[in-house]
C-alpha positions in Angstrom: -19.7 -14.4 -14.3 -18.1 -11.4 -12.6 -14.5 -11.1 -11.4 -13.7 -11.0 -8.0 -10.7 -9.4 -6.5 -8.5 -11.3 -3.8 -6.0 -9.4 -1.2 -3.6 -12.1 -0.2 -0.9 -11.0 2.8 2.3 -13.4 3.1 3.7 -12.9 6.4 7.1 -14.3 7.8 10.6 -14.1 9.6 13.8 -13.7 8.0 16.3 -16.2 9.5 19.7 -15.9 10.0 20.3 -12.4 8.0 24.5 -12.6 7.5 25.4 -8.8 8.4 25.5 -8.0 4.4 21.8 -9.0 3.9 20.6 -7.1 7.0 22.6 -4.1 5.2 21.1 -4.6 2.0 17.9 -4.6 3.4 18.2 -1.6 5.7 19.6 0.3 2.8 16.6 -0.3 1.0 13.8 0.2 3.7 12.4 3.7 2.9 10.6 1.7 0.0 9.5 -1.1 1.8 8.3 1.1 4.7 4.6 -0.1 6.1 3.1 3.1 5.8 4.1 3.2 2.3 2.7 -0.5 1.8 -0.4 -1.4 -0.6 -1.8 -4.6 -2.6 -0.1 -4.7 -6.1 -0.3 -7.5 -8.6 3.8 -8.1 -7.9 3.4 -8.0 -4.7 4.6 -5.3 -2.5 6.8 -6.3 0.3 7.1 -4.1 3.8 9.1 -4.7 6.7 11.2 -2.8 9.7 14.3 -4.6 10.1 15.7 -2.3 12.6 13.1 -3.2 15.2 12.2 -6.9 14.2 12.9 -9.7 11.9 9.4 -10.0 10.5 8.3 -9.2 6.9 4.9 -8.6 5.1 4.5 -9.5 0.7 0.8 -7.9 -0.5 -0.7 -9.3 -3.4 -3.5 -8.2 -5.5 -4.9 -10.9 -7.4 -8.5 -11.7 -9.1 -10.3 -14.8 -9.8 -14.1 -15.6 -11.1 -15.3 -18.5 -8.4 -14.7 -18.2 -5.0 -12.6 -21.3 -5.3 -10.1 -19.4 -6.9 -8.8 -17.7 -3.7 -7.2 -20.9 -3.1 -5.1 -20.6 -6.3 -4.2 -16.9 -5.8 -3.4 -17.9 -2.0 -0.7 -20.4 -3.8 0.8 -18.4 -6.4 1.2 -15.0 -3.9 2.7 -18.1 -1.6 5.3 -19.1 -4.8 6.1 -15.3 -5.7 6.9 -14.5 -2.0 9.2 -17.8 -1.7 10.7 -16.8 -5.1 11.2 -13.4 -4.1 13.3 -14.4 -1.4 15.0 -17.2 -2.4 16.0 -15.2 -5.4 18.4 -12.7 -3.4 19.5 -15.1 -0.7 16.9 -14.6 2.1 16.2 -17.7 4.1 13.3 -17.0 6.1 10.3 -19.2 8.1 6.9 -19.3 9.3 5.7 -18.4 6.2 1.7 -18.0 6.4 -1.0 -16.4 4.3 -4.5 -15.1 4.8 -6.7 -14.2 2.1 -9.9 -12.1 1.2 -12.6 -11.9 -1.4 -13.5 -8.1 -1.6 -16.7 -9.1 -3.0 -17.5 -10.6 0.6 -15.9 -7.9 2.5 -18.8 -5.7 4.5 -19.4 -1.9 3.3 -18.2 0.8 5.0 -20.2 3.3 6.7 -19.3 5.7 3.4 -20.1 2.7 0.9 -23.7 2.5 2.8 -24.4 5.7 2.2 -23.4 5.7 -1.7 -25.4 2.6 -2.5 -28.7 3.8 -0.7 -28.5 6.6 -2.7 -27.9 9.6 -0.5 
């Protein structure tokens, strides 16, 4: 059976930054810039506190069945949660979405290199 690989994106709000967190966090923004943001099996986390309270976690995960999206959905869910809970972050309206790379449609480049030409 072949592996498939999963991109799962955690999205949420941090809630009621104390002026400290929001400091700590702008401090460190350069590295969680959203132009600087990729898929990683830790899980990258982006965000632009200075113009709105919202954050994004993006895990790389694989799996074998396309069942197992579920389970790499739930553990990117756990690590996000952990993340923040870890350093004092309370946050809400967590949500995830998920994709299956294997299912995901070619580009027009990817066409081209699997027809041969």
């Amino acid at each position: 059976m072949s592996t498939r690989t999963f991109r799962v994106t955690v999205r949420g709000v941090f809630d009621g930054l104390s002026d400290a967190q929001r400091a700590e966090l702008l401090s460190h923004a350069a590295e969680h810039d959203v132009l600087r943001a990729s898929f990683t099996r830790e899980g990258h986390l982006s965000y632009d506190i200075a113009a709105r309270p919202a954050f994004t976690f993006r895990f790389l995960d694989e799996g074998e069945a396309e069942e197992d999206i579920l389970e790499a959905t739930e553990r990117a869910e756990t690590a996000a949660t952990a993340w923040l809970t870890e350093r004092g972050y309370a946050h809400k309206n967590l949500r995830s979405t998920a994709e299956d790379l294997s299912q995901a449609p070619l580009g027009k480049r990817q066409r081209r290199a699997a027809a041969g030409k």
